[in-house]
N, C-alpha and C positions, 0 to 999 in steps of 0.2 A: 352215865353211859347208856344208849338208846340197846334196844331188846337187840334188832340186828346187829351190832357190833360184840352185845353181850354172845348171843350164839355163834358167833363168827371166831371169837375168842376161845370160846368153849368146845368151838367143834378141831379149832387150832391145836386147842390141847388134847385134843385124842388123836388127833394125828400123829403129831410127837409122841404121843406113849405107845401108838399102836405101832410105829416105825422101830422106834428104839427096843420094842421085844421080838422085832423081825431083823435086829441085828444093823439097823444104820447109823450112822456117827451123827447126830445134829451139832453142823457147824451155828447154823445163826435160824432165829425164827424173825418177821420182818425184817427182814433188811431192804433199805432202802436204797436208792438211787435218784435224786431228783423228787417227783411225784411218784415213782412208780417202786413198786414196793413185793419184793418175793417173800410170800409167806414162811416155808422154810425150805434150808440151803441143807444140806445132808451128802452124807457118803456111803458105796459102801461096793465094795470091790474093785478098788480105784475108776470108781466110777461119780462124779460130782450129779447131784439130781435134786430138779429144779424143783420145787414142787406147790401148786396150787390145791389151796385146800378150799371147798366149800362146803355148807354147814346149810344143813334144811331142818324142817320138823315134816313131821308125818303129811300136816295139812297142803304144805307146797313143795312137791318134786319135781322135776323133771330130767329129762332123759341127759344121762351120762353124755353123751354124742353134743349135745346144746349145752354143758356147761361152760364151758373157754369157747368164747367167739375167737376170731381173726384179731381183732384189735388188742384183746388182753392177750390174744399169743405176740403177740408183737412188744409189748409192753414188758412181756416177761423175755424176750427174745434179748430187747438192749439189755434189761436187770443185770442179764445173766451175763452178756457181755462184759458188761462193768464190773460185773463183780469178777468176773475170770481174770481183768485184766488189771485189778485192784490188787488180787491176793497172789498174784502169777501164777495161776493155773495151768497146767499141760494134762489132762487126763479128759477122759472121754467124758462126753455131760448127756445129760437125758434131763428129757422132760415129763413129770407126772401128776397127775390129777389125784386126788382122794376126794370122795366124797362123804361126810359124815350125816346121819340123817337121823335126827332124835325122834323117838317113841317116846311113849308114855315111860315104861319102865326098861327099855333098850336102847343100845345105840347100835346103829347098821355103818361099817366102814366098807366102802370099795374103792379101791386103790388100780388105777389105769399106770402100768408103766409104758414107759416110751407113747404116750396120750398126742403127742405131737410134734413137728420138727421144724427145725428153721427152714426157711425157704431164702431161695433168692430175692433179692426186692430191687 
């Protein structure tokens, strides 16, 4: 497994632990559709939330605002579709960001809810 998917994995999993002591249900972590692939599917006050996780180290950050372009909002836009329309979904969906950023002997989580929305196309 190459270092990026290694951190990408690692930063996966503190997302999930950092959600599930903030009270949300993790339905599924990758879930896929096709090519395009929702990191993890969650609930949590009948609310379904989509959520993209990325995973940095100290050496390369950047700004909250520049994590999810247009393309991967769109990417996660069908996911999510398909997946609502897999599991028959009727509840309200949100889209969220988490950012995980490893230090030497810390890890920094920031968590954007509602980070973006479907648009028309």
């Amino acid at each position: 497994m190459s270092k990026k998917s290694e951190l990408g994995k690692k930063g996966e999993e503190a997302a999930v632990e950092y959600l599930v002591k903030k009270g949300y249900l993790i339905h599924h972590k990758n879930w896929r559709f096709k090519h395009k692939e929702i990191d993890i599917v969650a609930g949590i006050n009948d609310t379904l939330v989509i959520v993209e996780v990325k995973s940095r180290t100290e050496e390369f950050y950047e700004d909250l605002a520049d994590v999810v372009n247009n393309k991967k909002q769109r990417f996660l836009f069908d996911a999510a579709e398909a997946y609502i329309l897999t599991y028959n979904i009727e509840i309200e969906t949100r889209f969220d960001i988490i950012t995980v950023v490893f230090y030497d002997d810390i890890t920094e989580i920031n968590h954007i809810e509602d980070a973006f929305y479907p648009t028309l196309r």
